[in-house]
N, C-alpha and C positions, 0 to 999 in steps of 0.2 A: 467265269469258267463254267461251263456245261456238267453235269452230274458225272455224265459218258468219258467224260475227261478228268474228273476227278478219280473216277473208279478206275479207269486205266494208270493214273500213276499211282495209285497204291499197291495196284497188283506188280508194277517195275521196280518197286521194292524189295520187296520178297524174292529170293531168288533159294531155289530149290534143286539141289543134286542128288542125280538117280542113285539111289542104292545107298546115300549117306542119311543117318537120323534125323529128324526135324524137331528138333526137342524143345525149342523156345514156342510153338504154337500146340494147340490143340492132339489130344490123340482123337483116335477112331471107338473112342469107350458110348455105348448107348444110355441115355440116361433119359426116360421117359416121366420119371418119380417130379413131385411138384410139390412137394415139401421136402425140407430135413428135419430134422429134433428139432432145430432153435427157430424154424420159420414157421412148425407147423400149428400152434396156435395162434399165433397174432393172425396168420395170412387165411387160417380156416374159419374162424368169425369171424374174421373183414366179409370172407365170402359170403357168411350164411345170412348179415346183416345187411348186403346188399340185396336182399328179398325185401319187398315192400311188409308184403304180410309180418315180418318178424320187424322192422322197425316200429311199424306202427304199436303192435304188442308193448312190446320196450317201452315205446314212449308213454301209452295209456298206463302202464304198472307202474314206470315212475313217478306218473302223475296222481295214483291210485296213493302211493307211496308218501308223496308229499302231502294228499289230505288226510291221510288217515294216522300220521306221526308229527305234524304240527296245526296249528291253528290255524292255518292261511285257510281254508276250507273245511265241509265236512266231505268226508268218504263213505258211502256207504256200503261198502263191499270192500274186503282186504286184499291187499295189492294181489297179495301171494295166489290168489286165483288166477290171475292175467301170469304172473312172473313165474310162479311153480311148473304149469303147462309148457308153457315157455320154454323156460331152463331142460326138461325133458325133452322138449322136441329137438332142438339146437346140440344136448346130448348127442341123442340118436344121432343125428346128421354128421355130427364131429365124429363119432363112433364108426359111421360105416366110412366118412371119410378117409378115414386115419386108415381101417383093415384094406380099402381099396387103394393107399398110396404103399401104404407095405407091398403089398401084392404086386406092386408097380417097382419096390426096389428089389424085392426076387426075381423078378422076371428079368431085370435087367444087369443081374447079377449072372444071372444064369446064362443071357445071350453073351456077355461081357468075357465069362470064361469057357466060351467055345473054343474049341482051337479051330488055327488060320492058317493060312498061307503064307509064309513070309518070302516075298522074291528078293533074292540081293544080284548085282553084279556078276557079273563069271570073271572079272579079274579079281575079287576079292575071294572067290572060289576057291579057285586055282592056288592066289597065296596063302590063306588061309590051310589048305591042304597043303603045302609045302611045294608045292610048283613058281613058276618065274615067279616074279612079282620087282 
């Protein structure tokens, strides 16, 4: 079966009346924001460590880490030089991250309680006013 023909019989499912609520799908609310609370750490160091540069760091301080706290190796320089710098930068980043996805749920908070147009029916008009119906 074709893509063209798949998409066509999912759309002959759905069936949609003018002027009645559509409440089982989506509304028309804008949501720009790319975190919430519970996503936004896991998902803002996934990001920041998909930068080479800060993996590399990582890796060299961990390994800075393991010679300089057991015997496998000597270290001559403490981790916390590579990891301290580190941890500050990745701050930062989370930091302006975090005030720019805020920024991102006011804005969309703000567009969200514009007021709109709502079109209904003119038979529901009508009875709703106390006319035919």
């Amino acid at each position: 079966m074709a893509l063209k023909e798949m998409h066509h019989e999912d759309e002959s499912k759905r069936v949609v009346l003018a002027g009645k609520p559509d409440h089982g799908h989506t509304d028309n609310s804008v949501s720009t924001a790319k975190y919430t609370i519970l996503t936004f750490l896991p998902v803002a160091i996934r990001e920041q460590f998909r930068r080479n540069g800060n993996v590399y760091f990582l890796v060299m301080g961990c390994l800075m880490a393991i010679g300089w706290y057991t015997d496998a190796f000597d270290s001559a320089i403490s981790p916390w030089t590579t990891l301290g710098p580190l941890a500050i930068v990745v701050s930062i980043s989370l930091a302006q991250e975090g005030a720019a996805d805020l920024a991102r749920h006011r804005s969309d908070g703000e567009t969200n309680r514009y007021p709109c147009v709502v079109l209904t029916r003119a038979d529901d008009l009508d009875y709703a006013i106390g006319g035919k119906g």
